[in-house]
C-alpha positions as CSV (number, residue, x, y, z in Angstrom):
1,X,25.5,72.3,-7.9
2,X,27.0,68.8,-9.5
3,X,25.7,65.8,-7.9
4,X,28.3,63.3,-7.3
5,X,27.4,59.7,-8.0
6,X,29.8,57.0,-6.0
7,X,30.4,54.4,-8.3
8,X,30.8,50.8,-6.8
9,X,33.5,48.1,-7.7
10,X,30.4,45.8,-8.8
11,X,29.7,48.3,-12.2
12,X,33.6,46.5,-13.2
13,X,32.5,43.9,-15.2
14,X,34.7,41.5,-14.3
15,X,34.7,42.6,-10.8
16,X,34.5,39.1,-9.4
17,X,37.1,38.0,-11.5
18,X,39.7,41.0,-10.6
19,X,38.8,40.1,-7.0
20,X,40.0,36.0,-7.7
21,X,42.9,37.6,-9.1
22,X,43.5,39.6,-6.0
23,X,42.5,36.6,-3.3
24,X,44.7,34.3,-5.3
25,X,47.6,37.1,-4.5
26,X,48.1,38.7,-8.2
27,X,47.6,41.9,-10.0
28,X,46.3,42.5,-13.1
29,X,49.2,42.5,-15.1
30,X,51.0,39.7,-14.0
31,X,47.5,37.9,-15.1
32,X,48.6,39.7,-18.2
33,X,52.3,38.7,-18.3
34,X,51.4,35.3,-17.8
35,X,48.6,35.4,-20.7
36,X,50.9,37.4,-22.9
37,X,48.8,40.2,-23.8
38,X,49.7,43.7,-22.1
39,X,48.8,46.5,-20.2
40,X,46.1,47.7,-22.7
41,X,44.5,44.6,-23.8
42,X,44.3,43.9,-20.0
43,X,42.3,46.8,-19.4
44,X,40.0,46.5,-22.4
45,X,39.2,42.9,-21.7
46,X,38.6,43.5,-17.8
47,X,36.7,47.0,-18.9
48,X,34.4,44.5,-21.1
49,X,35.3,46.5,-24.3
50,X,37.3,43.2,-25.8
51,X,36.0,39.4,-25.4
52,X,38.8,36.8,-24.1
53,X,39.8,34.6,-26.4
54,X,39.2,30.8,-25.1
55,X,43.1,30.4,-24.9
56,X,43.3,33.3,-22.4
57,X,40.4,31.9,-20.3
58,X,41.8,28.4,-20.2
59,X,45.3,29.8,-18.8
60,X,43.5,32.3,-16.8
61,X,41.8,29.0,-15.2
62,X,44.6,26.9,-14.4
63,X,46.3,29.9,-13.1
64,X,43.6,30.9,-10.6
65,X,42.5,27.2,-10.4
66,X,38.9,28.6,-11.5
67,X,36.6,25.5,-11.9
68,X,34.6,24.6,-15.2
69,X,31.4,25.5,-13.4
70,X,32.6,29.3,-12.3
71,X,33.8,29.8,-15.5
72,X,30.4,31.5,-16.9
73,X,30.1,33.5,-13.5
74,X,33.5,34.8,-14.0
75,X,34.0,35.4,-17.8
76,X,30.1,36.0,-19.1
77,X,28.3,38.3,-16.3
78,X,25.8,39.4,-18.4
79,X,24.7,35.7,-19.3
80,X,24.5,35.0,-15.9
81,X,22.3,38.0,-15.4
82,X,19.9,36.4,-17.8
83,X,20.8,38.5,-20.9
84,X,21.2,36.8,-24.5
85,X,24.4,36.3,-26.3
């Protein structure tokens, strides 16, 4: 028998930063429209296979009004989590 593991939405990533997205009352890809990147790069970037670039993280911040001190909470998790760059 195949033992089913439940995943949790804290493996995402950027799980705290889809849920900003989500309490500031927008889905993912009208983040992406308004960063100009699409559906894929979207995905990549939230799935941590692609860094942002600092242009998309300063828009994303004045969209979301994200502060300069939850900025490495919400783009660098695994610095945050003590690991090296």
């Amino acid at each position: 028998m195949m033992k089913v593991v439940q995943g949790t939405f804290r493996q995402i990533p950027y799980w705290k930063l889809r849920g900003r997205f989500h309490s500031c009352g927008y889905r993912d890809q009208e983040v992406a429209d308004h960063l100009g990147i699409g559906r894929d790069t979207m995905s990549a970037r939230m799935n941590g296979h692609n860094p942002w670039t600092s242009a998309e993280i300063t828009a994303m911040c004045e969209l979301l009004d994200i502060r300069q001190n939850e900025i490495g909470e919400l783009f660098f998790p695994s610095l945050e989590k003590g690991e090296s760059a």
